[in-house]
C-alpha positions in Angstrom: 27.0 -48.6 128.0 23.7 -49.4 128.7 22.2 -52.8 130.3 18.5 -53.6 129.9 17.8 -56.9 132.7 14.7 -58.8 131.3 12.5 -60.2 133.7 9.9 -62.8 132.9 7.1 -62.9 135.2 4.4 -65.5 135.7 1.7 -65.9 138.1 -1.6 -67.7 137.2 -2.6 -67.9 140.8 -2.4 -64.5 141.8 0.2 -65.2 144.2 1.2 -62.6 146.7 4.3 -64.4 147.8 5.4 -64.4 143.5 4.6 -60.8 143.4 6.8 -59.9 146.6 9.8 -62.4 145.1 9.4 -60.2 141.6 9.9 -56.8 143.5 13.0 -58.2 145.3 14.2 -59.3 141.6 13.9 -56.2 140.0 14.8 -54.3 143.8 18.1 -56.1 143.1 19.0 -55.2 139.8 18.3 -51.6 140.2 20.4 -51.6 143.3 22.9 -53.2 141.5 22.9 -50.8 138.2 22.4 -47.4 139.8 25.2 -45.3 139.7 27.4 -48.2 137.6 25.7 -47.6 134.2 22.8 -46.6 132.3 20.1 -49.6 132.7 16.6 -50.4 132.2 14.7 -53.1 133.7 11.9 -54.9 131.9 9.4 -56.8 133.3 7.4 -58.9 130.9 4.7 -60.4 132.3 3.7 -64.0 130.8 0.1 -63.5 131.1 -0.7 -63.9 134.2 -4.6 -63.0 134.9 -4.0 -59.7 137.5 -0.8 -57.5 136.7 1.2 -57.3 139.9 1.3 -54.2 142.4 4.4 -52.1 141.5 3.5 -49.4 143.8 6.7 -49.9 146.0 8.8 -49.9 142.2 7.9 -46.1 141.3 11.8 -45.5 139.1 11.8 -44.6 135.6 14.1 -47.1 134.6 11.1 -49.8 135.0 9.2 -50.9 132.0 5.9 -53.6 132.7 5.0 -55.1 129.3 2.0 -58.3 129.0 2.1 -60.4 126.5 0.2 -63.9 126.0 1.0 -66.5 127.9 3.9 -68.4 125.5 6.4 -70.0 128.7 9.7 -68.6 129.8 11.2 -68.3 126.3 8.7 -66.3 125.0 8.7 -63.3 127.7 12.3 -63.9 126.7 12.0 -62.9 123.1 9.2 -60.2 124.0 12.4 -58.6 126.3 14.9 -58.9 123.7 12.5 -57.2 121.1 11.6 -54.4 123.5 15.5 -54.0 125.1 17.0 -50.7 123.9 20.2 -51.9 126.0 24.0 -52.4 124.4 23.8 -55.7 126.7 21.3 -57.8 128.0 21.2 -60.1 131.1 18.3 -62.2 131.7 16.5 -62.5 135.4 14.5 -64.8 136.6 11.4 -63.4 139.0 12.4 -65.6 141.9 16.2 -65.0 141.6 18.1 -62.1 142.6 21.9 -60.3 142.4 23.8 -60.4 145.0 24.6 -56.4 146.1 27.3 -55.1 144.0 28.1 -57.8 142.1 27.2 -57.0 138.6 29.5 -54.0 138.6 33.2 -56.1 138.3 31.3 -57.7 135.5 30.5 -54.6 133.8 33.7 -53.3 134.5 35.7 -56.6 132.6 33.3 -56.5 129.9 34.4 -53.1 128.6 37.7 -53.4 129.3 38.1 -56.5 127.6 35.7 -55.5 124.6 33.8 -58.8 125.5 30.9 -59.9 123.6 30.4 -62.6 126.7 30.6 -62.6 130.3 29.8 -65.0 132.2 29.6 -65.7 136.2 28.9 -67.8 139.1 25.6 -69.1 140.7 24.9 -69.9 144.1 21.5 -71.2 145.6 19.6 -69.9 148.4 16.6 -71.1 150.0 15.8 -67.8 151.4 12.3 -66.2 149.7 12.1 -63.1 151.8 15.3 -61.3 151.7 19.2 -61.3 150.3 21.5 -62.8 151.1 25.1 -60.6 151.1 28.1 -61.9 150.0 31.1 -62.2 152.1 34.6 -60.4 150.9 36.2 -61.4 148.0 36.2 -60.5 144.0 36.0 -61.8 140.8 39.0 -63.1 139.1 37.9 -63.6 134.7 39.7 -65.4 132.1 41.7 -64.2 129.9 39.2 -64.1 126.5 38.3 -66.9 124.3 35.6 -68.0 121.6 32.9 -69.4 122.8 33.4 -72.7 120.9 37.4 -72.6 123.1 35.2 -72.7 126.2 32.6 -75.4 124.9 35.8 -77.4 123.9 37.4 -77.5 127.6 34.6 -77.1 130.0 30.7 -78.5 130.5 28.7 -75.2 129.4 26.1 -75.0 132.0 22.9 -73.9 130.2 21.1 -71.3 132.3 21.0 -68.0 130.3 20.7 -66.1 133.3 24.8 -66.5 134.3 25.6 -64.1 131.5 26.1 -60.4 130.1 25.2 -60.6 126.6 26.2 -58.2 123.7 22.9 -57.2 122.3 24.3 -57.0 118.9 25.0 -60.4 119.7 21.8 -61.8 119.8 20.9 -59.3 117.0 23.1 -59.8 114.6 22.4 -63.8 114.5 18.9 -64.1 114.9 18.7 -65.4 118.2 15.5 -66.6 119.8 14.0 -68.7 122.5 12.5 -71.6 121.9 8.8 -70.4 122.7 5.9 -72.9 124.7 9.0 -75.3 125.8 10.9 -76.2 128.6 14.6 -76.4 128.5 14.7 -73.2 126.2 18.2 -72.3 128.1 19.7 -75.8 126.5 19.0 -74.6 123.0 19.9 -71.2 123.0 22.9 -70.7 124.8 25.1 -73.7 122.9 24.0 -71.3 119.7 24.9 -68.3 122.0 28.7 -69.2 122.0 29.0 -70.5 119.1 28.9 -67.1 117.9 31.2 -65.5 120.6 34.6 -64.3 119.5 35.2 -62.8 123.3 34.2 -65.0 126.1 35.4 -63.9 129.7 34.2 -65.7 132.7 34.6 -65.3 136.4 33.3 -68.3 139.2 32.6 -65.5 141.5 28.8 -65.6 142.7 26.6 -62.9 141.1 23.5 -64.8 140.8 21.4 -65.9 143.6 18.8 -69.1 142.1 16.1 -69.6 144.2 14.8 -73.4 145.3 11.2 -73.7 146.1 9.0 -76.3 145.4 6.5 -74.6 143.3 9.1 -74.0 140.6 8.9 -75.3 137.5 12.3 -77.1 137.5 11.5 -78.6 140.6 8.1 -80.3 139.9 8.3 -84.0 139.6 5.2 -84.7 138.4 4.9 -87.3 136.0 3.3 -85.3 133.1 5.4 -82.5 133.5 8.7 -85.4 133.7 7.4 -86.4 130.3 7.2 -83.2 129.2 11.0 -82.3 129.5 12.1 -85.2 128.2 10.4 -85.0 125.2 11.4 -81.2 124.8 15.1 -82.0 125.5 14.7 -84.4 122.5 13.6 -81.5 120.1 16.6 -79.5 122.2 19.0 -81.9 120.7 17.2 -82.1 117.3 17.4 -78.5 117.1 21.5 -78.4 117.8 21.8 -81.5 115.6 20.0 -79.4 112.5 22.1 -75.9 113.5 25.0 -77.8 113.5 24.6 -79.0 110.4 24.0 -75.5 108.8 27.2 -74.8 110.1 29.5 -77.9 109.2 32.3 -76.1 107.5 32.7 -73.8 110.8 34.8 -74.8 113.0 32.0 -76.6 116.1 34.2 -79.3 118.1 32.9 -77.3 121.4 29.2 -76.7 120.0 29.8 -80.7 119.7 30.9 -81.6 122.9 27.8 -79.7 124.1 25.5 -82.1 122.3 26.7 -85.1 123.4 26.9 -83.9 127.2 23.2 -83.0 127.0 22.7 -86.4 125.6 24.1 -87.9 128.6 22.4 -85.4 130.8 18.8 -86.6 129.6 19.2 -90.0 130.4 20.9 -89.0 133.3 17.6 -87.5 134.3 15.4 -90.7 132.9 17.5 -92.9 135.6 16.0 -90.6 138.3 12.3 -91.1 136.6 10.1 -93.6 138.5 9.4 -95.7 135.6 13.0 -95.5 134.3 13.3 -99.1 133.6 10.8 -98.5 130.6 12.0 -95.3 129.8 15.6 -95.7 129.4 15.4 -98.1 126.3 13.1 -95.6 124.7 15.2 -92.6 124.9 18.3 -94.8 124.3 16.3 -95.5 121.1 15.7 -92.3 120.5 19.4 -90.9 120.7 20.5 -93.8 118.7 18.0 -92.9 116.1 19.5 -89.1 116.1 23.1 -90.7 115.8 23.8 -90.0 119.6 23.8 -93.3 121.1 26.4 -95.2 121.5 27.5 -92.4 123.3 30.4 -89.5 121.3 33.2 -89.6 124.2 35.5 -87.7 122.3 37.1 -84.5 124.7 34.5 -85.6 127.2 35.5 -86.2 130.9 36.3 -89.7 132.4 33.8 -90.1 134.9 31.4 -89.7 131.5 33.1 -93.0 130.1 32.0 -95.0 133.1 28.5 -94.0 133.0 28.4 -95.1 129.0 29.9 -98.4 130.1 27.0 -99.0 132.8 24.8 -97.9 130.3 25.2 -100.8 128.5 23.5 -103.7 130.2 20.6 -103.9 133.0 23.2 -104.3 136.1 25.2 -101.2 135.1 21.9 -99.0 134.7 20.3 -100.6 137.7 23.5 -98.9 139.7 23.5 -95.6 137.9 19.7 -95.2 138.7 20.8 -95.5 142.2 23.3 -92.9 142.3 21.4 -90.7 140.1 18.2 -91.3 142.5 20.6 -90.0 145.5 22.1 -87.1 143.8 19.0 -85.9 142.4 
């Protein structure tokens, strides 16, 4: 088996701090592959105005490919058309693996002729070195179909927690929403909808990285906006899918939806002008059929915050506990 770890890379300001968080990226997924499996490692930079110093990465299993700047989910699709892997796992150029933790996932996905594995993610605040692991191994699931999984648990939708089948992605056209943020929200709902053979472990294998020049992590009010309104053509592109697919069986590809429903105006009530924004969105799902609120199979706590929801008092308290948990 052969994995092929796509790395997006980015960096407009010619950032030697991104450059030395890209080389521990790819330092760790070669560290973690060598000796487990046959691997390549592709880095596909974004566009960025200087190509980075990969001096200290002289190994043959690197690839460095530039394309035009088209976001994260186009260096995505770029890697998947260039991957020559049997699975794919995608790494962010700030993120890392912890030491020897891909290899148990290997390991269960061929014994258990998985299409799917997925793992745990920890966070670290450290940008200039790894953090190890202390003892302990991963314990998976027995398999499932990915719609099984959508149907008992919140699917988190970060791409990066998984080992992907490449015929998976393959086989049913799978893409990346390209110049868009929340490309991971689209993609991997459609992603298990497909899987027959799902096995997942908590067990940290991927370190995310916090910093405050990350995209995520930018409050600014444009860039606020912009999510929002691309969570709204998120949900209008799982609406349309799922109606291609209406005689399949989708009550976990549903469930999905109308989490990420909640999820975005969770995220509204943490927005500065939220008392102006809420209606709007609450509009807008209601327009798309998603408001009032699909409770169905969806957890308790969730029918509390669609009560509140409901008049100014109730949303007034949510936006102060989503204001303190952000």
């Amino acid at each position: 088996m052969k994995i092929s770890v796509i790395v997006p890379y980015y960096n407009p300001e010619n950032d030697l701090n991104t450059e030395d968080l890209l080389i521990r990226a790819v330092m760790s997924a070669l560290n973690n592959l060598k000796g487990v499996c046959d691997h390549e490692v592709l880095i596909v930079d974004d566009g960025s105005p200087y190509e980075p110093d990969l001096d200290t990465l002289s190994d043959p299993a690197i690839r460095y490919i530039r394309r035009p700047h088209g976001m994260l989910g186009a260096a995505r699709n770029t890697g998947i058309e260039n991957a020559t892997g049997d699975v794919i796992s995608f790494l962010d150029a700030d993120d890392y693996y912890y030491p020897g933790a891909l290899a148990p996932c290997i390991k269960a996905m061929e014994q258990n002729s998985a299409d799917l594995v997925g793992f745990g993610i920890r966070t670290t605040k450290s940008g200039n070195g790894i953090d190890r692991l202390s003892s302990g191994k991963p314990v998976f699931s027995a398999p499932m179909t990915g719609d099984e999984y959508m149907c008992r648990n919140n699917l988190y939708g970060s791409a990066c927690r998984y080992l992907i089948r490449s015929s998976l992605i393959r086989n049913n056209g799978l893409r990346f929403v390209e110049n868009a943020f929340i490309e991971d929200e689209e993609f991997v709902p459609r992603l298990f909808f497909y899987t027959w053979r799902y096995i997942n472990t908590t067990f940290p294998v991927y370190a995310y990285y916090i910093h405050s020049g990350s995209i995520i992590t930018s409050d600014s009010a444009q860039r606020i906006e912009q999510k929002s309104d691309h969570t709204i053509m998120a949900l209008k592109s799982l609406l349309q899918f799922r109606d291609e697919h209406i005689h399949e069986p989708h009550e976990g590809f549903d469930r999905k939806i109308h989490t990420l429903a909640i999820d975005h105006l969770r995220r509204t009530l943490r927005r500065i002008d939220w008392r102006s924004a809420l209606p709007q969105q609450m509009d807008t799902l209601r327009q798309m059929g998603l408001y009032p609120l699909h409770l169905h199979g969806i957890p308790f706590k969730f029918w509390i915050f669609a009560g509140l929801t409901g008049n100014r008092p109730g949303q007034y308290i949510l936006h102060v506990i989503e204001f303190f948990y952000k």
